[in-house]
DRENPA-3360 file (N, C-alpha, C; in nm, 2 decimals, always signed):
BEGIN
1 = XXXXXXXX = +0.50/-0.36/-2.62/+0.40/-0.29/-2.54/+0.34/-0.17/-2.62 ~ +0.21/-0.15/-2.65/+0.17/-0.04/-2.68/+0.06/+0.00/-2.60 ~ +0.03/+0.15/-2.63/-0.09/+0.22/-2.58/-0.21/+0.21/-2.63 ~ -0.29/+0.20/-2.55/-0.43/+0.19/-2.61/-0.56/+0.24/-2.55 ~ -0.57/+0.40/-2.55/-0.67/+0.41/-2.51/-0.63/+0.49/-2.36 ~ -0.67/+0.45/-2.28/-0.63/+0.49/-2.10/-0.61/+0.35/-2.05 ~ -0.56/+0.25/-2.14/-0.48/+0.10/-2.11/-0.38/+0.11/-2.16 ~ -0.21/+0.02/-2.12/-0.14/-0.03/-2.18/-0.17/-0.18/-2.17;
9 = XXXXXXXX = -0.16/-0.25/-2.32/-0.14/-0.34/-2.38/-0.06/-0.42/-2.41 ~ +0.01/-0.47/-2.38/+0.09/-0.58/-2.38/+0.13/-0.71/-2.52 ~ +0.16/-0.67/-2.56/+0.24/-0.74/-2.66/+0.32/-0.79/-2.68 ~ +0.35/-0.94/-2.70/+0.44/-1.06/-2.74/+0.44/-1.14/-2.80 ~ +0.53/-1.19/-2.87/+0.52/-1.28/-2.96/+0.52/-1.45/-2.88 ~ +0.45/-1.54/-2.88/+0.40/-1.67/-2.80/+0.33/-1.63/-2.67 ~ +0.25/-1.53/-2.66/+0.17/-1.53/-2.54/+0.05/-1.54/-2.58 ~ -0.04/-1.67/-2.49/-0.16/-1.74/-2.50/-0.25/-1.61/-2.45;
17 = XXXXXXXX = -0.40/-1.66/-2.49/-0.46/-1.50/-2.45/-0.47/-1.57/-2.28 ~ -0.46/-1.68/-2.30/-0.45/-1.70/-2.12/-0.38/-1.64/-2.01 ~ -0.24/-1.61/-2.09/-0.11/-1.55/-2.07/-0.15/-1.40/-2.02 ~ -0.23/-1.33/-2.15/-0.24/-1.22/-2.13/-0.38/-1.14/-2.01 ~ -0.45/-1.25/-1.95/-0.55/-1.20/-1.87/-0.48/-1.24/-1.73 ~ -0.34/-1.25/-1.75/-0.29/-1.26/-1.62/-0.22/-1.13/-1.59 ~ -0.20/-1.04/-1.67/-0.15/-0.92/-1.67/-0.25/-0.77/-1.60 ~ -0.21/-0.69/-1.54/-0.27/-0.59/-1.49/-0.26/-0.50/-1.63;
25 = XXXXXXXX = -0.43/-0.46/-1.66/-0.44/-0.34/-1.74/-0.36/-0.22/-1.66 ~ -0.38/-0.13/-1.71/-0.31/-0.01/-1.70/-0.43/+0.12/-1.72 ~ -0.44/+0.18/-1.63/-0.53/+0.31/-1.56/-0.39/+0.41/-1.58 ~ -0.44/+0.55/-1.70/-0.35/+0.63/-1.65/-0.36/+0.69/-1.57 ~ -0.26/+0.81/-1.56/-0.28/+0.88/-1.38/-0.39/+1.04/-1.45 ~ -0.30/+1.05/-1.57/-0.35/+1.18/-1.61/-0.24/+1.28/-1.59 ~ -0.10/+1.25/-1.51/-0.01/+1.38/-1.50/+0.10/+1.35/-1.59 ~ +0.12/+1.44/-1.74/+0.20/+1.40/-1.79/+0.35/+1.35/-1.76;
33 = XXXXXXXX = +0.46/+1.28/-1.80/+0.57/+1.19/-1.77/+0.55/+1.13/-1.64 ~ +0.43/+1.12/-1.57/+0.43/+1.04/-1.44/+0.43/+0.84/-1.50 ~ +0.35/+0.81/-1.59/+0.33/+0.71/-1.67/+0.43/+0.65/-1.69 ~ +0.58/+0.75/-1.74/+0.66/+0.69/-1.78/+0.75/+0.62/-1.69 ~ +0.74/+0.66/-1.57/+0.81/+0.65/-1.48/+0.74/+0.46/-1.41 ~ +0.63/+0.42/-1.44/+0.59/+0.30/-1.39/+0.49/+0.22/-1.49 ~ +0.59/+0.22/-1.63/+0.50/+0.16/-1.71/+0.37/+0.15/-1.78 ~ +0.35/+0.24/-1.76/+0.21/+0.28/-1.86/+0.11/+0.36/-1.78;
41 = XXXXXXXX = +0.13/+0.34/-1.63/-0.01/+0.40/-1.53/+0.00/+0.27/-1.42 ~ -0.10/+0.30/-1.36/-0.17/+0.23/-1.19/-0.22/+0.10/-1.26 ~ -0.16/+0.01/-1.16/-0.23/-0.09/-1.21/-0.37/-0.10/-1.19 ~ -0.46/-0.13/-1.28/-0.62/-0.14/-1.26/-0.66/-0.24/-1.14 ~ -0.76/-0.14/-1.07/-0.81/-0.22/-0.96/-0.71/-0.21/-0.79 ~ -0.62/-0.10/-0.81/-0.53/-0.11/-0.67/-0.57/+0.04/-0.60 ~ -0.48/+0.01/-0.49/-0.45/+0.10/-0.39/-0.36/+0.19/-0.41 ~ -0.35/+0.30/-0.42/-0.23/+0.33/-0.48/-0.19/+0.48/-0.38;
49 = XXXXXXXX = -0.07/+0.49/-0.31/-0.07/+0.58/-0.20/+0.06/+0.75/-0.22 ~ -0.02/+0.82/-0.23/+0.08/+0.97/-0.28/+0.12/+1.02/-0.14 ~ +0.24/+1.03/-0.10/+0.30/+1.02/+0.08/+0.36/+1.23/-0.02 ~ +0.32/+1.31/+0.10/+0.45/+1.39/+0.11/+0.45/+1.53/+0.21 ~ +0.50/+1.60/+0.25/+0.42/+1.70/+0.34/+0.38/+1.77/+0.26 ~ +0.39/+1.92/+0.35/+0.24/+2.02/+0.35/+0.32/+2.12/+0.18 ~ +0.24/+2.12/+0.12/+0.30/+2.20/-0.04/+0.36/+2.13/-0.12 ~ +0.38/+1.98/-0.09/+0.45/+1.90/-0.23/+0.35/+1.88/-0.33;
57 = XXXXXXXX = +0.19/+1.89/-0.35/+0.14/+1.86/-0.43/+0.06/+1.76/-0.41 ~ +0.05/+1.70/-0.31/-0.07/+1.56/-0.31/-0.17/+1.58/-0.34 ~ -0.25/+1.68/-0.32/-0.39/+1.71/-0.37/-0.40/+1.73/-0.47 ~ -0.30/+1.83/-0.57/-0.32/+1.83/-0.71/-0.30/+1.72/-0.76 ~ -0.18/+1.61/-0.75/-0.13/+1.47/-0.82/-0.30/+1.45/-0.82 ~ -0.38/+1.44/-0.69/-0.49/+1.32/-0.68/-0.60/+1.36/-0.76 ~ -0.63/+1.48/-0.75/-0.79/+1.56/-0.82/-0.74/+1.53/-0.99 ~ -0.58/+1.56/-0.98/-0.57/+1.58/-1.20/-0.58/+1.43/-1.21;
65 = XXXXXXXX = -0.62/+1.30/-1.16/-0.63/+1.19/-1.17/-0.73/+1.19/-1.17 ~ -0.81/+1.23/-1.08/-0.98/+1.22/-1.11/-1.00/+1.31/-1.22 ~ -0.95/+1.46/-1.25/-1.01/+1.50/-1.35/-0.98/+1.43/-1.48 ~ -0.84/+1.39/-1.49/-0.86/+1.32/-1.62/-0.96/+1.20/-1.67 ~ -0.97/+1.11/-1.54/-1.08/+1.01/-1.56/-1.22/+1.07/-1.62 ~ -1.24/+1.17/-1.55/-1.38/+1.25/-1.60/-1.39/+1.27/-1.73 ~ -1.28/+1.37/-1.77/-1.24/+1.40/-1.92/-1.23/+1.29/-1.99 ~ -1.24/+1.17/-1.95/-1.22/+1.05/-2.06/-1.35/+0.93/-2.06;
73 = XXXXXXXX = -1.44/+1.02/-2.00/-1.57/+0.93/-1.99/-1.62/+0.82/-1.84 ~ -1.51/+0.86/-1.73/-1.53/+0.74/-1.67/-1.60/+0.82/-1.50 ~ -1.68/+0.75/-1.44/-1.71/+0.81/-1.34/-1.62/+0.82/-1.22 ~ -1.65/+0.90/-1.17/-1.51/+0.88/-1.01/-1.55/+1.01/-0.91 ~ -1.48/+0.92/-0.80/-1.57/+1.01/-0.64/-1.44/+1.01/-0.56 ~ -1.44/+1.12/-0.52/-1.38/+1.19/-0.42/-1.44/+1.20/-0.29 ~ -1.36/+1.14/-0.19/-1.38/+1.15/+0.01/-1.30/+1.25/+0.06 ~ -1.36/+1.30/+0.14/-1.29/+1.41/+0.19/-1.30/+1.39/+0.33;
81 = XXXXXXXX = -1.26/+1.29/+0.41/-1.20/+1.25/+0.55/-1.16/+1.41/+0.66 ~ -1.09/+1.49/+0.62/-1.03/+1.59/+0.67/-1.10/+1.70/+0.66 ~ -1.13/+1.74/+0.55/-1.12/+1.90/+0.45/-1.25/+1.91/+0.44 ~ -1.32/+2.00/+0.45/-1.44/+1.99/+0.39/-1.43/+2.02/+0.26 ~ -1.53/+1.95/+0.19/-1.53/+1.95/-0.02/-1.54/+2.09/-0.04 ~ -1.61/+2.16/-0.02/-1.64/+2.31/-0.06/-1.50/+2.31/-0.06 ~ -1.42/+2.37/+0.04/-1.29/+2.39/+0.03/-1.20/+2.34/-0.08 ~ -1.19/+2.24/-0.09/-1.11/+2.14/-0.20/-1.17/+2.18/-0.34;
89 = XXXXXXXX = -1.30/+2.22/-0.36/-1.34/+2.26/-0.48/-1.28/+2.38/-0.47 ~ -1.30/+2.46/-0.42/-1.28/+2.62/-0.44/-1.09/+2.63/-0.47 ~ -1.04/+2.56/-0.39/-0.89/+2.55/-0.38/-0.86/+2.53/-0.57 ~ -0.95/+2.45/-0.60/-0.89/+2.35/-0.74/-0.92/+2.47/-0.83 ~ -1.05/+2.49/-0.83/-1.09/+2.56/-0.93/-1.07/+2.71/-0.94 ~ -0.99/+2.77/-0.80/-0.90/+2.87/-0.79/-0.77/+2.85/-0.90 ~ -0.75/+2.74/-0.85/-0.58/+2.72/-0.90/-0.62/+2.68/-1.06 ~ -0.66/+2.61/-1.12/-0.66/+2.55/-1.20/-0.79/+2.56/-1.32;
97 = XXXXXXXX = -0.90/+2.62/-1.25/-1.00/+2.62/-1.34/-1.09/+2.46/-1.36 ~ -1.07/+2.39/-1.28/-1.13/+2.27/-1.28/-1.26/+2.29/-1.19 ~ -1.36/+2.23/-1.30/-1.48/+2.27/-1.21/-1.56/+2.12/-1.17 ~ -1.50/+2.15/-1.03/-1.52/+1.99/-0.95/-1.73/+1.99/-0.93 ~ -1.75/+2.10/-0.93/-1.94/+2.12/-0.91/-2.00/+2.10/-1.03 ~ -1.98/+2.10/-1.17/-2.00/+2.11/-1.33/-2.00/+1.92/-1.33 ~ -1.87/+1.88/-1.26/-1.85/+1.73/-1.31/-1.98/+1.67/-1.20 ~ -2.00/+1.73/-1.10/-2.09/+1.64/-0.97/-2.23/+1.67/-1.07;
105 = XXXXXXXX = -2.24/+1.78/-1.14/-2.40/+1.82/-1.19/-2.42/+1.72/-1.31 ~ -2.29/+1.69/-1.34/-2.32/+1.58/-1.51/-2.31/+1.44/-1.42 ~ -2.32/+1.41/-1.33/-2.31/+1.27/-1.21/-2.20/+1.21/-1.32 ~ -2.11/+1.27/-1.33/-1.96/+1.23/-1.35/-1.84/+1.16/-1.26 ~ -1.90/+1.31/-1.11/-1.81/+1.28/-0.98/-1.87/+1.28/-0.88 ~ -1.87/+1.22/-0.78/-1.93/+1.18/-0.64/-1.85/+1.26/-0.57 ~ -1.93/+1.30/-0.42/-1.82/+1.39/-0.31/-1.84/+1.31/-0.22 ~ -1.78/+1.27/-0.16/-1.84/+1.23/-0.03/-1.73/+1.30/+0.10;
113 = XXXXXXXX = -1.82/+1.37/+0.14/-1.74/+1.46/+0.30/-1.80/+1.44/+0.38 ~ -1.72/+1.40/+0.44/-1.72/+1.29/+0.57/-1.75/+1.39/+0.69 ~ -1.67/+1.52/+0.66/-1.68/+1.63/+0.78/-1.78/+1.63/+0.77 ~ -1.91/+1.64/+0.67/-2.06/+1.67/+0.71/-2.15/+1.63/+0.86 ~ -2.15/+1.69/+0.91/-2.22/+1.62/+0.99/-2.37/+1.56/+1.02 ~ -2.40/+1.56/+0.95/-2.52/+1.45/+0.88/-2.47/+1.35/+0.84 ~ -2.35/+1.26/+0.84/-2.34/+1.11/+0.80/-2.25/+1.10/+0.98 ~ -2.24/+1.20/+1.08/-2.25/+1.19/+1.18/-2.11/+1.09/+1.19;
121 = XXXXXXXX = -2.01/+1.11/+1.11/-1.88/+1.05/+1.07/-1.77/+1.18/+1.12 ~ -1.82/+1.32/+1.13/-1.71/+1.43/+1.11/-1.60/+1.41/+1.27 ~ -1.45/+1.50/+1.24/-1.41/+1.45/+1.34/-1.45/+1.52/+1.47 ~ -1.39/+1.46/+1.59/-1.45/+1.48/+1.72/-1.35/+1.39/+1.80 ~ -1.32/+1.46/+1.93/-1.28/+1.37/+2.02/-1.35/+1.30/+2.13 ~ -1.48/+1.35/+2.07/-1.58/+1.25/+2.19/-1.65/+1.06/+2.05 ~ -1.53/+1.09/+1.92/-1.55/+0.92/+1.88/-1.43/+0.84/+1.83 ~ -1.46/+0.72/+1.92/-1.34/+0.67/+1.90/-1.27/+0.63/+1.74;
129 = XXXXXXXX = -1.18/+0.68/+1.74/-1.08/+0.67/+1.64/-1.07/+0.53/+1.58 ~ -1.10/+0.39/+1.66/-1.15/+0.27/+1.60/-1.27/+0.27/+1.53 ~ -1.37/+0.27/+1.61/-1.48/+0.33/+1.58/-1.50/+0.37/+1.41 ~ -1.47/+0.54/+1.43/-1.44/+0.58/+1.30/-1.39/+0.55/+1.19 ~ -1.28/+0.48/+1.22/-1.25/+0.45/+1.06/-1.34/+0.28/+1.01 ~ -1.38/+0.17/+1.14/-1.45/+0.09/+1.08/-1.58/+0.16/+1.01 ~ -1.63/+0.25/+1.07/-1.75/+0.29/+1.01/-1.73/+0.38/+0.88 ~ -1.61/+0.45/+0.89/-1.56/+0.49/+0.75/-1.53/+0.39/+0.60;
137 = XXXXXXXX = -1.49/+0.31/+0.68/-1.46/+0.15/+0.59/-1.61/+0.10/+0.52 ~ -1.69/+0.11/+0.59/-1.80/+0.10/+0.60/-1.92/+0.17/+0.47 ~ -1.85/+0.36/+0.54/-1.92/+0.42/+0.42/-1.85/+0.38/+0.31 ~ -1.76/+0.35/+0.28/-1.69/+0.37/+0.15/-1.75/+0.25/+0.07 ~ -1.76/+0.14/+0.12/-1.81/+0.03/+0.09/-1.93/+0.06/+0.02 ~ -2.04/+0.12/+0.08/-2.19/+0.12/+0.03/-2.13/+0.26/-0.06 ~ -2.04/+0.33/-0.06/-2.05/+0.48/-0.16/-2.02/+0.39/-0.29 ~ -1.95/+0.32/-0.29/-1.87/+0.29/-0.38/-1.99/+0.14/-0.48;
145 = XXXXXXXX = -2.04/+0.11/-0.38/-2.17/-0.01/-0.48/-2.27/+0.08/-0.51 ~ -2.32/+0.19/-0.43/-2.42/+0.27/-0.47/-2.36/+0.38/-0.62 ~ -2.27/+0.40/-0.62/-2.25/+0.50/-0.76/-2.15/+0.40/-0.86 ~ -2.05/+0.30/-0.79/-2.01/+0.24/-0.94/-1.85/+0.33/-0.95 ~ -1.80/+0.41/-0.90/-1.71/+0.47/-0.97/-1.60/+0.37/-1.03 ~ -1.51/+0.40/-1.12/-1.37/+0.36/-1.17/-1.25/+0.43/-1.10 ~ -1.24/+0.55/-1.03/-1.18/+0.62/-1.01/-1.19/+0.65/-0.84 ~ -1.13/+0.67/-0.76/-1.14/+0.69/-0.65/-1.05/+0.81/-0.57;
153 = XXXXXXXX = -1.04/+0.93/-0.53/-0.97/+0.95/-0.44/-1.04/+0.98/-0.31 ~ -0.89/+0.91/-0.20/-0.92/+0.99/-0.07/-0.83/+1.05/+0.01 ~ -0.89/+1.16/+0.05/-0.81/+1.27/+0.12/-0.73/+1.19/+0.23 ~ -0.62/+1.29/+0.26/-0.54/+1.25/+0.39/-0.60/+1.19/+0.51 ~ -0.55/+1.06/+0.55/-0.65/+1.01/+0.69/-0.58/+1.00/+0.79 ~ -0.40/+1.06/+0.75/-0.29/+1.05/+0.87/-0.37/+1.05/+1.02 ~ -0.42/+1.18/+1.03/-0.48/+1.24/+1.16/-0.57/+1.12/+1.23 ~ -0.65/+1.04/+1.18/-0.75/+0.95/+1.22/-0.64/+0.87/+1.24;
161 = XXXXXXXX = -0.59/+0.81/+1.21/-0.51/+0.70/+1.23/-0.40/+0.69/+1.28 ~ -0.37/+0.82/+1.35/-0.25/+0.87/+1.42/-0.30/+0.82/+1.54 ~ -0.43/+0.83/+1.60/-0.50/+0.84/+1.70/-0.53/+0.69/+1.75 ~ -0.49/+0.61/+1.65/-0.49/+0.47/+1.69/-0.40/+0.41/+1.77 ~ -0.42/+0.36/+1.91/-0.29/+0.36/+1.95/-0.19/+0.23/+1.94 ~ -0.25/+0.08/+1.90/-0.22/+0.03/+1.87/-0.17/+0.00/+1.72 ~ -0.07/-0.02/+1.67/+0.02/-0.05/+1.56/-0.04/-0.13/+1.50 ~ -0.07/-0.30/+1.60/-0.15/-0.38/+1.52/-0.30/-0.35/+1.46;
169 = XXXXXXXX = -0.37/-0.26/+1.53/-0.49/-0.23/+1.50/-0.49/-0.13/+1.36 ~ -0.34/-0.04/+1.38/-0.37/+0.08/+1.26/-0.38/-0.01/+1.09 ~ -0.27/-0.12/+1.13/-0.23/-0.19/+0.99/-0.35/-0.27/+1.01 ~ -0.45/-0.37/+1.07/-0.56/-0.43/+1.06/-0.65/-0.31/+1.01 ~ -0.69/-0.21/+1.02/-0.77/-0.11/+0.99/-0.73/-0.08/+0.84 ~ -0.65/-0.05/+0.83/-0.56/-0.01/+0.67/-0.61/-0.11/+0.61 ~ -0.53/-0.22/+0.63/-0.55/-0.36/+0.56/-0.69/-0.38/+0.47 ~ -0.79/-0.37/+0.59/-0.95/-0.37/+0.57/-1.02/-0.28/+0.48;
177 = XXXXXXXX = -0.93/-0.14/+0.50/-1.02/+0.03/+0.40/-0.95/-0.05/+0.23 ~ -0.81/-0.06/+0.25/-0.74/-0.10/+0.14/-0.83/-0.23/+0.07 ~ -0.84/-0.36/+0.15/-0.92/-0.45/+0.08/-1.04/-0.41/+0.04 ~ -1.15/-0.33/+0.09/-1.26/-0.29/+0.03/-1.24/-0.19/-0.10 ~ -1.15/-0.12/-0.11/-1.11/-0.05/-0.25/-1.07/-0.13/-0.34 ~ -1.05/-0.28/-0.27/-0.99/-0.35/-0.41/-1.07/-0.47/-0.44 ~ -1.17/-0.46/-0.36/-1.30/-0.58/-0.37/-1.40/-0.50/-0.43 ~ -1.42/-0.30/-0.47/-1.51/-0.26/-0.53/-1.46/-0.27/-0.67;
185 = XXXXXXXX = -1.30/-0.27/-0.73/-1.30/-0.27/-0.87/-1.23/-0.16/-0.88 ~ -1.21/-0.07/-0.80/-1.19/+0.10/-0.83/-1.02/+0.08/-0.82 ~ -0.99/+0.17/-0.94/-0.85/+0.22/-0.89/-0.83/+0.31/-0.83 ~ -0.80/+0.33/-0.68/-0.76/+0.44/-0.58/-0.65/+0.52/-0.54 ~ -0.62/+0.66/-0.55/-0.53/+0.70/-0.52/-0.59/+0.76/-0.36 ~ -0.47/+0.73/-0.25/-0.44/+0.82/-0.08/-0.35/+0.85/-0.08 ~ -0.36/+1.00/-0.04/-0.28/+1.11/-0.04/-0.25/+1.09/+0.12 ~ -0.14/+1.09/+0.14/-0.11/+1.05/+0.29/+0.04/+1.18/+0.33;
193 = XXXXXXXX = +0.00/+1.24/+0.45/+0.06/+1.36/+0.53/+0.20/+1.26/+0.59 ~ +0.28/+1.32/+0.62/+0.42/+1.26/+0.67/+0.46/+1.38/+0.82 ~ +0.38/+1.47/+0.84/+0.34/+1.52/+1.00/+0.36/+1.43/+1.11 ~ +0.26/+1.33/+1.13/+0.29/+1.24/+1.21/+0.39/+1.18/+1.20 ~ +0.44/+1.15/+1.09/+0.55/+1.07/+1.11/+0.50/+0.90/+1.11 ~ +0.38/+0.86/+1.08/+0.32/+0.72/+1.02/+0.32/+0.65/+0.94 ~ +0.29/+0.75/+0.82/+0.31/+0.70/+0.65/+0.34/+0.57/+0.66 ~ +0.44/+0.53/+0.69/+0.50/+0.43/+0.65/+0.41/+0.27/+0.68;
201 = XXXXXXXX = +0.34/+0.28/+0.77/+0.23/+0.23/+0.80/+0.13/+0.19/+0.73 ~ +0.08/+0.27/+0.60/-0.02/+0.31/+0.55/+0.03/+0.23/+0.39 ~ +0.16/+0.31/+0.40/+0.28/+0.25/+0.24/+0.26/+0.12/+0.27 ~ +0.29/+0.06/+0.36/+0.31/-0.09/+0.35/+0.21/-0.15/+0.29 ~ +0.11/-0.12/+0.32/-0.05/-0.20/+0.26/-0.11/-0.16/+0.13 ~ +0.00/-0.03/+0.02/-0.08/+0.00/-0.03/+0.00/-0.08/-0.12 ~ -0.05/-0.08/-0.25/+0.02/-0.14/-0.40/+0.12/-0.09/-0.46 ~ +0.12/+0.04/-0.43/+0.21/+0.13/-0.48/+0.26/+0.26/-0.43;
209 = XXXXXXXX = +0.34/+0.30/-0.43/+0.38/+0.40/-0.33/+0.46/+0.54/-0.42 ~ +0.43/+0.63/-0.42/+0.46/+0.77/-0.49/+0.47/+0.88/-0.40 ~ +0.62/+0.92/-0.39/+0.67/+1.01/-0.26/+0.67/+1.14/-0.38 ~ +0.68/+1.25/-0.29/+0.65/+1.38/-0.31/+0.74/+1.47/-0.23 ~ +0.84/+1.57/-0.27/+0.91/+1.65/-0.17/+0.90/+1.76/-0.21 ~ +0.96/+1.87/-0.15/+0.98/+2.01/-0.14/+1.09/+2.02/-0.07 ~ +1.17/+2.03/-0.13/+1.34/+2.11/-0.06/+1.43/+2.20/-0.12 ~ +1.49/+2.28/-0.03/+1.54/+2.36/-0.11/+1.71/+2.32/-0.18;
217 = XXXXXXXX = +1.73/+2.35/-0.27/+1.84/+2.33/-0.36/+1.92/+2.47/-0.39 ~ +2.07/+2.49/-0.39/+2.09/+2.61/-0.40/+2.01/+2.74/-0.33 ~ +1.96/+2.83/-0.48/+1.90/+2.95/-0.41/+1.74/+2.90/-0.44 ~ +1.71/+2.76/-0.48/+1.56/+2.76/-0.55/+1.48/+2.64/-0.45 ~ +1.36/+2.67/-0.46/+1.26/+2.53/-0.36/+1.22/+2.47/-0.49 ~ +1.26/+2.33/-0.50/+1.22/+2.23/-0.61/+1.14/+2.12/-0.54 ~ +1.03/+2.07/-0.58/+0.89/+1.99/-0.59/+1.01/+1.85/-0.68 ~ +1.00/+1.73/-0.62/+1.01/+1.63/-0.71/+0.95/+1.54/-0.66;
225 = XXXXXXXX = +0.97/+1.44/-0.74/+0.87/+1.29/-0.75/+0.96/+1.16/-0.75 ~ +0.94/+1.05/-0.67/+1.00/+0.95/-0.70/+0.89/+0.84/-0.65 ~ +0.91/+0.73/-0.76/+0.83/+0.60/-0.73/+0.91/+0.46/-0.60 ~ +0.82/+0.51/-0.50/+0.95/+0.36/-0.43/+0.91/+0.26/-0.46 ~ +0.81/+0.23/-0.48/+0.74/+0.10/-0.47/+0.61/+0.09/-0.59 ~ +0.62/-0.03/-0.68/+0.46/-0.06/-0.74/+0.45/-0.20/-0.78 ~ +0.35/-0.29/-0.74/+0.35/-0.41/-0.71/+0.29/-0.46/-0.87 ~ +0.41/-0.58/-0.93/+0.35/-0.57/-1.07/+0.40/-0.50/-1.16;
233 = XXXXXXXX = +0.53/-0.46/-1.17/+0.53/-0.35/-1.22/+0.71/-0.33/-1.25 ~ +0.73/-0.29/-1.34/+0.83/-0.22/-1.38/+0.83/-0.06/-1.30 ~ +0.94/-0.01/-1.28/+0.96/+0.12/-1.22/+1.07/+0.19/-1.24 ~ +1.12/+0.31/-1.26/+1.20/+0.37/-1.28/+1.23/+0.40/-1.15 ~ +1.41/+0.41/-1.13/+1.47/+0.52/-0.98/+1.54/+0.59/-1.00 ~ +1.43/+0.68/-1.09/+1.47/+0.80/-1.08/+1.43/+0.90/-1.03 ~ +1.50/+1.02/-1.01/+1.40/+1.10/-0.89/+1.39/+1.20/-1.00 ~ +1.30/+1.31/-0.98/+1.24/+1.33/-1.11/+1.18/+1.51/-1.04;
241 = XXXXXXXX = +1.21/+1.62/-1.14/+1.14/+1.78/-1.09/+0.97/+1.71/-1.11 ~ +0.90/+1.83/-1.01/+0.74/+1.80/-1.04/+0.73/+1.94/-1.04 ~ +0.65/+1.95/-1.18/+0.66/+2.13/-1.20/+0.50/+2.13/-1.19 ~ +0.42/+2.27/-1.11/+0.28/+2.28/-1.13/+0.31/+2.40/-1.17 ~ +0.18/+2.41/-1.30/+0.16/+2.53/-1.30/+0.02/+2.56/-1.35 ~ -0.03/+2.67/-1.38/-0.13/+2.69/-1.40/-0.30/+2.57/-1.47 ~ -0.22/+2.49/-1.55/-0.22/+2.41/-1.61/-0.23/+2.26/-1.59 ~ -0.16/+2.26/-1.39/-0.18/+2.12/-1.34/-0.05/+2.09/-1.33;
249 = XXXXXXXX = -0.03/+1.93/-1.30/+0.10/+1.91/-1.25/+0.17/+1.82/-1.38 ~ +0.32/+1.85/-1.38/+0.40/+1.71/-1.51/+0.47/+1.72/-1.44 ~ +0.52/+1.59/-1.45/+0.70/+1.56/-1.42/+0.76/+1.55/-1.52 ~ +0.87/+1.64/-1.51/+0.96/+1.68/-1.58/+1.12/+1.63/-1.60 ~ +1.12/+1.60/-1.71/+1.24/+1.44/-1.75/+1.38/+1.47/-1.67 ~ +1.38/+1.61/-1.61/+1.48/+1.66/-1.54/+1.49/+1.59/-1.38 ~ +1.67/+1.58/-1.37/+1.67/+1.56/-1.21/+1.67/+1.70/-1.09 ~ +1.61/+1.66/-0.95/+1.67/+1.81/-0.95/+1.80/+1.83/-0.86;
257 = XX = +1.84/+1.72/-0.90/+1.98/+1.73/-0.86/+2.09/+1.78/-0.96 ~ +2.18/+1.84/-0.94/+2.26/+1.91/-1.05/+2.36/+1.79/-1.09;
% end
């Protein structure tokens, strides 16, 4: 197997090229040693779901994924379901110096914020929570034919989908947002809150699953990373430090277990 580019390549000796268009390219993530951990990157064209509470890092994992895409020529759009974009820009480009308004002015990166109220999507308890996410399903669909991206993220949707009260309907709904991300082509990363207590819901339908913690050890709060799940795929289990710093996020070949 070698690297090639923001694909891994696949290399064997008696494999037909037939052989080899049966294999999932490889999309990196963009966070250094995260790759190492599931074979090269995300498989091209999936769903791919970042679970963890409030301070483990899911927003950064998801934007340094878009930003790397950007930095490598490829287009990619960001939904912001929850948060309004202003915010999530300002947060990033606080922390990091990433200028999420620079990439939208080169039509690099798409926003789409759903809180606007002008696509008459933002939340509210006077719409139904079915409702919304079909019509969410919906925008994403036409966001995603009208700009083309390769890259996808979407903000947390725990809260909408908490609100669903049937089980069958949340996973029929999932099922449907998930198949439209994988009928545009895009590889997607959802950042998914564990508040509710639902996640797991959400993990089931996705392709790949990347948990995120914050607990304290000794006298220190340690950030780690472990892969439970990627369909397709080789995986390491190992649990792994996730260091951020000024710089963005790596995972670091250390356990943070002593």
């Amino acid at each position: 197997m070698i690297l090639e580019g923001k694909r891994v390549v696949e290399t064997s000796v008696g494999r037909s090229p037939d052989d080899m268009m049966k294999v999932f390219s490889r999309v990196k993530s963009g966070v250094p040693g995260f790759d190492d951990l599931v074979s090269g990157g995300f498989n091209e064209g999936t769903v791919n779901t970042v679970t963890g509470g409030s301070g483990t890092g899911k927003t950064v994992f998801a934007t340094q994924f878009i930003y790397y895409g950007v930095q490598n020529g490829e287009k990619c759009m960001i939904i912001t379901p929850s948060e309004s974009s202003e915010s999530l820009k300002r947060e990033i480009y606080s922390s990091f110096r990433w200028d999420l308004w620079k990439m939208e002015d080169q039509n690099m990166l798409s926003v789409v914020d759903v809180t606007d109220p002008t696509l008459r999507l933002q939340k509210s308890i006077d719409v139904d929570p079915v409702e919304f996410l079909m019509n969410f399903r919906k925008l994403v669909e036409r966001k995603i034919k009208e700009e083309k991206p390769k890259r996808v993220f979407i903000d947390d949707l725990m809260a909408f989908f908490t609100a669903v009260e049937s089980p069958f309907k949340v996973r029929s709904l999932a099922d449907d947002l998930f198949g439209t991300l994988r009928a545009g082509g895009v590889t997607s990363v959802i950042t998914i809150g564990t508040a509710f207590g639902m996640n797991q819901m959400l993990e089931y339908g996705a392709d790949s699953c990347t948990i995120l913690k914050r607990e304290l050890i000794g006298n220190t709060l340690v950030r780690s990373i472990h892969i439970m799940k990627m369909r397709g795929s080789k995986i390491s289990n190992s649990i792994r430090v996730l260091d951020i710093s000024d710089d963005g996020m790596v995972v670091s070949a250390l356990s943070p277990y002593p």
